[in-house]
DRENVO-509443 format. One record per atom (N, C-alpha, C): residue number from 1; residue in three letters; chain; y, x, z. Coordinates in Angstrom, 1 decimal. Atoms other than C-alpha are relative to their C-alpha. Example, Ala and Ser with C-alpha at 12.3 -4.5 7.8 and 13.67 -1.06 7.14 Angstrom:
   n res chain      y      x      z
   1 Ala     A   -1.2    0.9    0.0
   1 Ala     A   -4.5   12.3    7.8
   1 Ala     A    1.2    0.9    0.0
   2 Ser     A   -1.1   -0.9    0.0
   2 Ser     A   -1.1   13.7    7.1
   2 Ser     A    1.1   -0.8    0.8
//
This chain:
   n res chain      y      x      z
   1 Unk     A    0.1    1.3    0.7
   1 Unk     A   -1.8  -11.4   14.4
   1 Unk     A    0.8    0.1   -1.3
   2 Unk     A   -1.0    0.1    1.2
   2 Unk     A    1.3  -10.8   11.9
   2 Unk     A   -1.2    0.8   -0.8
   3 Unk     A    0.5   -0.7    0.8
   3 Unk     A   -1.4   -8.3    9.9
   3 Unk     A   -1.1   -1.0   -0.8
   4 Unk     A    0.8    0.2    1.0
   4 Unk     A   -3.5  -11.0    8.6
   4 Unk     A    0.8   -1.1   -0.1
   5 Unk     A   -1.0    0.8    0.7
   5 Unk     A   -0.5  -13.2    7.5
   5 Unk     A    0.2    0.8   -0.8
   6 Unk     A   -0.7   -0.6    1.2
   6 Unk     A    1.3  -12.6    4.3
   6 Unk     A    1.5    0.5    0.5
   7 Unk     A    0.8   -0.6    1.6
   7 Unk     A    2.6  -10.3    3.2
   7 Unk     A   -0.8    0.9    0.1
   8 Unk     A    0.9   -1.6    0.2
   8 Unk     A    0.4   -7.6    4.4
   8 Unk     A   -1.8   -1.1   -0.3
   9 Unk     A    1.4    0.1   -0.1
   9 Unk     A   -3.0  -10.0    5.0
   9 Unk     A   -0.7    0.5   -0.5
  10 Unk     A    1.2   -1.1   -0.4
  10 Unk     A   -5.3   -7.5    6.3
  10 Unk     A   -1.0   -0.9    0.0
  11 Unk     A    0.9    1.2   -0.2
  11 Unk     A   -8.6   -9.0    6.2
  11 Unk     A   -0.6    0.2    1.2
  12 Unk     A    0.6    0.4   -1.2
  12 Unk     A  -10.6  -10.4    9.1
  12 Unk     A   -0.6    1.4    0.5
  13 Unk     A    0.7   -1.0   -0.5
  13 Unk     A  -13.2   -7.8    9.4
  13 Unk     A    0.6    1.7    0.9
  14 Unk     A   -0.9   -0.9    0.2
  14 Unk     A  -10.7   -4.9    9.4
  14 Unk     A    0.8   -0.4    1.2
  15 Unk     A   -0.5    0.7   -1.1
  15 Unk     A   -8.5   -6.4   11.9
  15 Unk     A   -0.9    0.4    1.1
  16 Unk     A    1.1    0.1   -1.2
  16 Unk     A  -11.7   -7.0   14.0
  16 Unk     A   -0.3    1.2    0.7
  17 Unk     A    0.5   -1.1   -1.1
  17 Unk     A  -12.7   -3.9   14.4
  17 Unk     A    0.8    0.8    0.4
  18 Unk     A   -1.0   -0.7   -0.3
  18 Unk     A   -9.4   -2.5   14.7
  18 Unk     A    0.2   -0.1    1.8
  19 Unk     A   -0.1    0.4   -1.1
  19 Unk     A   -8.8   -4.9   17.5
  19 Unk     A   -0.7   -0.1    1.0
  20 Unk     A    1.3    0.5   -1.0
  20 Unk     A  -12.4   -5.5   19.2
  20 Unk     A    0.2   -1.3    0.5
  21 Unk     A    0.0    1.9    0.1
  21 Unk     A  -11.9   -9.3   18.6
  21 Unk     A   -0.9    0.1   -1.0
  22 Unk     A    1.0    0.6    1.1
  22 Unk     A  -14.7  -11.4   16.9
  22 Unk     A    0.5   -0.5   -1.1
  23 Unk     A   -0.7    1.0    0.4
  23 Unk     A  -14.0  -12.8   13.8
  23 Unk     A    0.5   -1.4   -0.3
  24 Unk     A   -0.4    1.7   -0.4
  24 Unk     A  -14.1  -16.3   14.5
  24 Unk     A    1.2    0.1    0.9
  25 Unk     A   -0.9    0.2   -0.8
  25 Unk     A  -11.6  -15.6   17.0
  25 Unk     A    1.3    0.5   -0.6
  26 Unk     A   -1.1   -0.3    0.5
  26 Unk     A   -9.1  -13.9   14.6
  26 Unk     A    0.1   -1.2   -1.1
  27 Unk     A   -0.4    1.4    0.3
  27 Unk     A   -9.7  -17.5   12.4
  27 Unk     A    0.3   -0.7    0.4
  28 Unk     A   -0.7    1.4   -1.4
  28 Unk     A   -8.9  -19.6   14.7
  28 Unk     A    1.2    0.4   -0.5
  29 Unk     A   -1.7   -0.5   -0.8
  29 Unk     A   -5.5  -17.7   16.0
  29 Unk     A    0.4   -0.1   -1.7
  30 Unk     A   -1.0    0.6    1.6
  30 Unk     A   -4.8  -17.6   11.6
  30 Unk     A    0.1   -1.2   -0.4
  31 Unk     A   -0.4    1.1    0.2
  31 Unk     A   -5.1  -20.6   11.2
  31 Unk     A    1.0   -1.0    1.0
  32 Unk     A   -1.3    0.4   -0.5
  32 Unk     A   -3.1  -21.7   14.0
  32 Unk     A    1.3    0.8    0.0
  33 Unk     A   -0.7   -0.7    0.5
  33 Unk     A   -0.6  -19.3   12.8
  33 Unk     A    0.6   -0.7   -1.4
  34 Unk     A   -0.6    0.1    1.5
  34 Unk     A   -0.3  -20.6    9.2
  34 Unk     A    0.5   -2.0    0.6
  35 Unk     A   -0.3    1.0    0.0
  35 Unk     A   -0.1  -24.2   10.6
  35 Unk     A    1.3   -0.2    0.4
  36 Unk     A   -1.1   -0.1   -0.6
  36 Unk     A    3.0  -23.5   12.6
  36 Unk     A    1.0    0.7   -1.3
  37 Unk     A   -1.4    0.0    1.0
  37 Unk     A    6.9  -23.4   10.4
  37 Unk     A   -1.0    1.4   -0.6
  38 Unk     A    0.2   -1.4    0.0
  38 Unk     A    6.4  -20.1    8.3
  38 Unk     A    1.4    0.4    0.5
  39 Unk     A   -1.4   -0.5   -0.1
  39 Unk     A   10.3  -19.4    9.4
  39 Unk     A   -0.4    0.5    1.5
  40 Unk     A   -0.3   -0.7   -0.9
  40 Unk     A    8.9  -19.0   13.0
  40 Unk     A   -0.6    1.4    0.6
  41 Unk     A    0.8   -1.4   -0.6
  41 Unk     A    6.5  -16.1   12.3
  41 Unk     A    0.9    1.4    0.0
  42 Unk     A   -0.2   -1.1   -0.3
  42 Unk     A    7.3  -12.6   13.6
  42 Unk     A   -0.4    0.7   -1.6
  43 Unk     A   -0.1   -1.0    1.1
  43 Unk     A    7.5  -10.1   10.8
  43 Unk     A    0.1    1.7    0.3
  44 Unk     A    0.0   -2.0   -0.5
  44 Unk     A    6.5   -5.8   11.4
  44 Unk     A    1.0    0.8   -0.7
  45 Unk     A   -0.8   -0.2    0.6
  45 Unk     A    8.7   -4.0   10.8
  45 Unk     A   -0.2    0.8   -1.4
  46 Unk     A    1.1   -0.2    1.6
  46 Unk     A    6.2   -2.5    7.9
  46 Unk     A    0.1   -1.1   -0.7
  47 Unk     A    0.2    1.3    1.1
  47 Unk     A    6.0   -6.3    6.4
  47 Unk     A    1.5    0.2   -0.5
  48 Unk     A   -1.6    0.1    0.0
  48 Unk     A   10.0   -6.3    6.7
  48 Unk     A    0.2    1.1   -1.3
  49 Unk     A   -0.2   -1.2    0.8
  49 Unk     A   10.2   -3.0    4.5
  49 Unk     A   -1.1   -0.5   -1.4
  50 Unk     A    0.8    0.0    1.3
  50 Unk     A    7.6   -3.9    2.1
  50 Unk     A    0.8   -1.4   -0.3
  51 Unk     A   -0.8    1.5    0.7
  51 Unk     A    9.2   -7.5    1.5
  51 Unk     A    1.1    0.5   -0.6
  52 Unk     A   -1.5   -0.4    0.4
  52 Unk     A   12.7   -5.7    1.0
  52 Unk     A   -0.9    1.3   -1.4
  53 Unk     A    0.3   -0.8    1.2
  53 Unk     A   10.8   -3.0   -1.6
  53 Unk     A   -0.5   -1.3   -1.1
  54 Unk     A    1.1    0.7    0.9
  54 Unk     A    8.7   -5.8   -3.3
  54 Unk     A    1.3   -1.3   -0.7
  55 Unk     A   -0.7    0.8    0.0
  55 Unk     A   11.9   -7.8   -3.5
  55 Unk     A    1.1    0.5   -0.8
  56 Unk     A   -1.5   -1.2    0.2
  56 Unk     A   14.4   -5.2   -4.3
  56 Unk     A    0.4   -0.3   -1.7
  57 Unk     A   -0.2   -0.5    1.6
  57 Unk     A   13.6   -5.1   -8.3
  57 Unk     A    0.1   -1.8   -0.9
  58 Unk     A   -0.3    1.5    0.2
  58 Unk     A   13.7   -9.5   -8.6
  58 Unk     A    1.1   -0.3   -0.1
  59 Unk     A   -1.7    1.5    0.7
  59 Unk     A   16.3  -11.8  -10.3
  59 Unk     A    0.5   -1.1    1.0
  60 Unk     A    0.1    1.3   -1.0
  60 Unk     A   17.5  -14.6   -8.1
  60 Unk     A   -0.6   -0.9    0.1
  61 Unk     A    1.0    1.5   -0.3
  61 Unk     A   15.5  -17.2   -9.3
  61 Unk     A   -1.8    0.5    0.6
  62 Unk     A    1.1   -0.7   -0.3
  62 Unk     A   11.9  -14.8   -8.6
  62 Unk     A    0.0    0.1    1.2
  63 Unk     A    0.1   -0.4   -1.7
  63 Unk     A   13.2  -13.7   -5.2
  63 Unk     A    0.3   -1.5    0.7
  64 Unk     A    0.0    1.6   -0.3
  64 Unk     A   13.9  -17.4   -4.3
  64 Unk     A   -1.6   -0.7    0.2
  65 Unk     A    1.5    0.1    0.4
  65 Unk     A   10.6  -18.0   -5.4
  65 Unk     A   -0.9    0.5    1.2
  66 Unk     A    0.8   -0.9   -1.0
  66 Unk     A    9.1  -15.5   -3.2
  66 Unk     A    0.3   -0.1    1.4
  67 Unk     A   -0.7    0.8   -1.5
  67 Unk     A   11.2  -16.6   -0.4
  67 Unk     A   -0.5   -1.0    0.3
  68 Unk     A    0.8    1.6   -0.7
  68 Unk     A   10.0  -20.2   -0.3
  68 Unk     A   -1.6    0.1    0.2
  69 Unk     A    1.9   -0.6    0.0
  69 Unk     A    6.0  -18.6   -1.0
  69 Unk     A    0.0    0.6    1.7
  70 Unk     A    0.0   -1.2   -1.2
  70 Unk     A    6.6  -16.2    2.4
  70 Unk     A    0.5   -0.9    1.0
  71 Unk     A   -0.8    0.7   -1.3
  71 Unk     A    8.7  -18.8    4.4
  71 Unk     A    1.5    1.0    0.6
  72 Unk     A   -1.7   -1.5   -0.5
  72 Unk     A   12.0  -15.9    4.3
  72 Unk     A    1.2   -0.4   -0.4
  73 Unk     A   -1.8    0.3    0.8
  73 Unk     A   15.7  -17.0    3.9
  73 Unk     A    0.6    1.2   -0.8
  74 Unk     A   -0.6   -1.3    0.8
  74 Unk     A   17.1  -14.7    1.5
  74 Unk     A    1.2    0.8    0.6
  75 Unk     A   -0.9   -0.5   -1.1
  75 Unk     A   19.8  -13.8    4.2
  75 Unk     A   -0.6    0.9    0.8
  76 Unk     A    1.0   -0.3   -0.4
  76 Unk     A   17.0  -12.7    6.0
  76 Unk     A   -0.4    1.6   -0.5
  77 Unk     A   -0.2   -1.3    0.8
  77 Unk     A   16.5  -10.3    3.3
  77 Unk     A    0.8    1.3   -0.1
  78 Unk     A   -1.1   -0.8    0.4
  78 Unk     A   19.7   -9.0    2.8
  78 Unk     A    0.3    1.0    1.3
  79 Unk     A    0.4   -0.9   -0.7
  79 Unk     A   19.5   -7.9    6.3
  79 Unk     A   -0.6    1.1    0.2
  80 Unk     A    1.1   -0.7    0.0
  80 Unk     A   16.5   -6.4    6.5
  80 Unk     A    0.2    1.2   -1.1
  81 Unk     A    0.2   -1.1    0.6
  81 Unk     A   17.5   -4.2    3.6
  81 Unk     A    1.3    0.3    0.3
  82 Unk     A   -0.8   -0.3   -0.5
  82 Unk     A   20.6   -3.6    5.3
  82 Unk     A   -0.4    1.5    1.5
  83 Unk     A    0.9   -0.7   -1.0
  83 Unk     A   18.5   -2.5    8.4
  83 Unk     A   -0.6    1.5   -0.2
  84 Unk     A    0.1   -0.9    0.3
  84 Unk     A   16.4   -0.4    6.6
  84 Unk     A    1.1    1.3   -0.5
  85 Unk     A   -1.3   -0.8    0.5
  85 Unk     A   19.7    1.6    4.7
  85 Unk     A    0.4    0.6    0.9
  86 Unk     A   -0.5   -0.4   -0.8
  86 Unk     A   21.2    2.1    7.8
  86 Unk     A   -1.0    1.0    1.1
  87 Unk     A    1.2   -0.6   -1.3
  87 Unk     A   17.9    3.4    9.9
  87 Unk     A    0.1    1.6   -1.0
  88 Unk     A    0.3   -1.4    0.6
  88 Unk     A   17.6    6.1    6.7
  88 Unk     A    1.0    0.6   -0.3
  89 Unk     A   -1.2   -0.6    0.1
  89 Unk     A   21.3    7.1    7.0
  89 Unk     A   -0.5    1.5    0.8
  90 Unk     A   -0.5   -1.2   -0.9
  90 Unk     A   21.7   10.8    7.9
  90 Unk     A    1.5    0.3    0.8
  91 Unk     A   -0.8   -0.1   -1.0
  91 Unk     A   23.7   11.1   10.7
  91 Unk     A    1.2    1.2   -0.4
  92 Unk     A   -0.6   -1.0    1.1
  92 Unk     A   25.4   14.4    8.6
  92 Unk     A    1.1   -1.1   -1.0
  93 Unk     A   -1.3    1.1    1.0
  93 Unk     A   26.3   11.6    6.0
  93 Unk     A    1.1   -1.0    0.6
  94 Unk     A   -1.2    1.4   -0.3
  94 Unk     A   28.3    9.4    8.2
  94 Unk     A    1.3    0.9    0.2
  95 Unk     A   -0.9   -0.9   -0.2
  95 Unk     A   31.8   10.0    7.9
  95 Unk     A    0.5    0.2    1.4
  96 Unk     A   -0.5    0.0   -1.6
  96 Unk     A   33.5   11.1   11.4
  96 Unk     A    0.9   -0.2    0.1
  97 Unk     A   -0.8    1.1    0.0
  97 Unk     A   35.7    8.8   12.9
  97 Unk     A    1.5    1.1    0.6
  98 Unk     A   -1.2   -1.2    0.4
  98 Unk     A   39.2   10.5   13.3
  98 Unk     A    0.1    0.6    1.8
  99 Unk     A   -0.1   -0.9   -1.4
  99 Unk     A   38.9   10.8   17.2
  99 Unk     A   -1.0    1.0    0.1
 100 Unk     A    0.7   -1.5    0.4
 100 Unk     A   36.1   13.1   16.3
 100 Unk     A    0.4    1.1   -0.6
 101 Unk     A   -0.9   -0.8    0.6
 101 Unk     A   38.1   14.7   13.5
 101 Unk     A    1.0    0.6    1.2
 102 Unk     A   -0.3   -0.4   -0.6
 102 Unk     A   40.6   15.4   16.3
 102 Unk     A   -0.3    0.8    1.1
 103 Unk     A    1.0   -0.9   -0.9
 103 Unk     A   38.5   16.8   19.0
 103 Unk     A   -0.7    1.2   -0.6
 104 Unk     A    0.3   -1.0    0.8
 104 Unk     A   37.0   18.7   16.3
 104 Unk     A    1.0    1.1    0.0
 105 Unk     A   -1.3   -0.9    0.6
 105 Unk     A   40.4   20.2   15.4
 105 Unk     A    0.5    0.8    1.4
 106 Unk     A   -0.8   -0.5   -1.2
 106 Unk     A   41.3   20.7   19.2
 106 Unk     A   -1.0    1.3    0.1
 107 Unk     A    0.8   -0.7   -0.4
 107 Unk     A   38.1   22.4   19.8
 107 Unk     A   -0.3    1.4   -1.0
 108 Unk     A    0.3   -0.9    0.1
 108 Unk     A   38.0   24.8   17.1
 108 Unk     A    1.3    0.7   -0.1
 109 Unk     A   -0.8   -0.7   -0.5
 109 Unk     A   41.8   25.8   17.9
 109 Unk     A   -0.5    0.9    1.2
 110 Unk     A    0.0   -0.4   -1.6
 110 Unk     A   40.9   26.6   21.3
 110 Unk     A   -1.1    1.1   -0.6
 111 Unk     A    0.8   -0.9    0.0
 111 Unk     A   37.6   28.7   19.9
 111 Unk     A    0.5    1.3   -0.9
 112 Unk     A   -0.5   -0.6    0.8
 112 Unk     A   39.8   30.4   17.6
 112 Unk     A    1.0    0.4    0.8
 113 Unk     A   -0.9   -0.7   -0.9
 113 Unk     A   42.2   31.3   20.2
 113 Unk     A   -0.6    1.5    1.2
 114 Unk     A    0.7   -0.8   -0.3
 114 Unk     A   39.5   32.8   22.0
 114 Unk     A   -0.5    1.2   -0.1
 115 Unk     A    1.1   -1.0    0.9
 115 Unk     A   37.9   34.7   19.5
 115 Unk     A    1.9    0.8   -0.1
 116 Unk     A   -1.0   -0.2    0.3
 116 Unk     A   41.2   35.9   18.8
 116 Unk     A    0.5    1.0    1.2
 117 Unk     A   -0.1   -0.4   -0.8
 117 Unk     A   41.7   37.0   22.5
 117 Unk     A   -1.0    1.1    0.4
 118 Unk     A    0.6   -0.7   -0.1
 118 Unk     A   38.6   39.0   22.5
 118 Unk     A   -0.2    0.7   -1.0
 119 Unk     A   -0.5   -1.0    1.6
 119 Unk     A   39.3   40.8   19.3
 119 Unk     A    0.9    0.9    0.7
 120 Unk     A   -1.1   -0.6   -0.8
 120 Unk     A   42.3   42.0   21.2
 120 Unk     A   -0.6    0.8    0.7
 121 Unk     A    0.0   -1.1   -0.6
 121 Unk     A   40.6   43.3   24.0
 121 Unk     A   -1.8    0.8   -0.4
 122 Unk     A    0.7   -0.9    0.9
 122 Unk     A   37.8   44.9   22.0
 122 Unk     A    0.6    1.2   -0.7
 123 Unk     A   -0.4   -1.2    0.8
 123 Unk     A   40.2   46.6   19.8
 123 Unk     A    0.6    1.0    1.1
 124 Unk     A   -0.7   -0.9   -0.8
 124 Unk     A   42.1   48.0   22.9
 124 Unk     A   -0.9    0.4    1.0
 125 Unk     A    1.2   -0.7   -0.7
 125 Unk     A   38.6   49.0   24.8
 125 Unk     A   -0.6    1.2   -0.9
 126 Unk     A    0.7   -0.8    0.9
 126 Unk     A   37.5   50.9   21.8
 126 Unk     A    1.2    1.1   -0.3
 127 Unk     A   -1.2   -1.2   -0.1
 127 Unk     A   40.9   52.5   21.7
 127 Unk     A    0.3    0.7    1.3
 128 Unk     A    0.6   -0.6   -1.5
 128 Unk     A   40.6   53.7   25.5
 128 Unk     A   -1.0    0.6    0.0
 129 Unk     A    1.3   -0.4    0.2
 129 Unk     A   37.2   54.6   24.8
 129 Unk     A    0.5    1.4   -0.7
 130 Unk     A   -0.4   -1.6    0.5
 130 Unk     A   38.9   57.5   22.1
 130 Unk     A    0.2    0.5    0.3
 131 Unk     A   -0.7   -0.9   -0.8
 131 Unk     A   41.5   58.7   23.9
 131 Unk     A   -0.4    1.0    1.0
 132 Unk     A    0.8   -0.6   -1.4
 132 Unk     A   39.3   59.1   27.0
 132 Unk     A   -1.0    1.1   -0.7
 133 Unk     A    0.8   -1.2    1.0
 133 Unk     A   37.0   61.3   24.8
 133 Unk     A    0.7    1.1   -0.7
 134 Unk     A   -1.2   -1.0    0.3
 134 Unk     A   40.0   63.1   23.3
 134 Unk     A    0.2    0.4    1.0
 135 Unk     A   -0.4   -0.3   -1.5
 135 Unk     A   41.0   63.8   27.0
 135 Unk     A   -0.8    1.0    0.5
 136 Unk     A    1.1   -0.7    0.2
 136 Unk     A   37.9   64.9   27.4
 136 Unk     A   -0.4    0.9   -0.5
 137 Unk     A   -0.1   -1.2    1.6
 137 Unk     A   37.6   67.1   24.5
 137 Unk     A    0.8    1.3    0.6
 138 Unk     A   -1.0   -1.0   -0.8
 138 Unk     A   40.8   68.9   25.8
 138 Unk     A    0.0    0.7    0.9
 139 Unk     A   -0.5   -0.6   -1.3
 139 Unk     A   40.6   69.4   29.4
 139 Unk     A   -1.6    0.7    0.0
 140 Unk     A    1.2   -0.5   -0.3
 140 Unk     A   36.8   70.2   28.9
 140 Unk     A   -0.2    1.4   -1.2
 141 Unk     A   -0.5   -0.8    0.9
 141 Unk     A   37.8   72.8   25.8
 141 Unk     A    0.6    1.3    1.0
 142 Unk     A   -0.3   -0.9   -0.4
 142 Unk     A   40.2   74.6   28.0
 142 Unk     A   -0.6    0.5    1.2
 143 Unk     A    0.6   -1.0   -1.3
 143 Unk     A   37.6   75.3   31.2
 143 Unk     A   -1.1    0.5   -0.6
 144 Unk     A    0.9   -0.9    0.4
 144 Unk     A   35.3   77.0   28.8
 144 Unk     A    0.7    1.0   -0.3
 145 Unk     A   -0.7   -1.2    0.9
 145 Unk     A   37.7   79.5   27.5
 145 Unk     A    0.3    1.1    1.3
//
């Protein structure tokens, strides 16, 4: 029903066959649509975004204007393009809140203590590993001679 209200009004036909409603039957339900407040119609959240673009680049007295034409409190507005902003935030761009910052800091101590700990015994396996081959070397040198 919000599709053949403003601001998108889709026309009848289009609608109809989208829906598999007659179109006398999607006149009716608009007109009892437009008769009712315009403040208590539902709004998609496609109309919502196009109102806030179509809106965006208006003076106050135009968007006023367009507000009393649509039935939209300019409050209404301000939301809605608050809404949107917030929906197209990257989650990357938000700053992180300091108990994250700290958990962050705990956690890459700890992985850095780790890493740190298996460096160690890498370098002292690879040094065992020589020796044992030097050893080798030796005692397997002197039963060929």
């Amino acid at each position: 029903m919000a599709r053949l209200l403003p601001p998108e009004s889709a026309s009848l036909e289009v609608v109809s066959r989208e829906m598999g409603v007659s179109v006398g039957t999607l006149e009716r339900w608009r007109e009892d649509a437009q008769t009712r407040p315009a403040r208590g119609r539902a709004w998609s959240a496609g109309a919502r975004l196009e109102a806030v673009i179509t809106t965006a680049a208006m003076n106050e007295a135009a968007k006023g204007a367009w507000c009393r034409e649509y039935g939209v409190y300019p409050g209404d507005l301000d939301k809605w393009r608050a809404s949107c902003t917030t929906a197209l935030v990257d989650p990357q761009d938000a700053p992180a809140s300091p108990q994250a910052t700290r958990a962050d800091r705990k956690r890459i101590k700890e992985l850095e203590r780790d890493l740190l700990r298996k460096d160690r015994a890498l370098a002292e396996t690879a040094a065992l590993l020589v020796l044992s081959k030097k050893v080798s070397a030796i005692f397997n040198r002197g039963e060929d001679e």
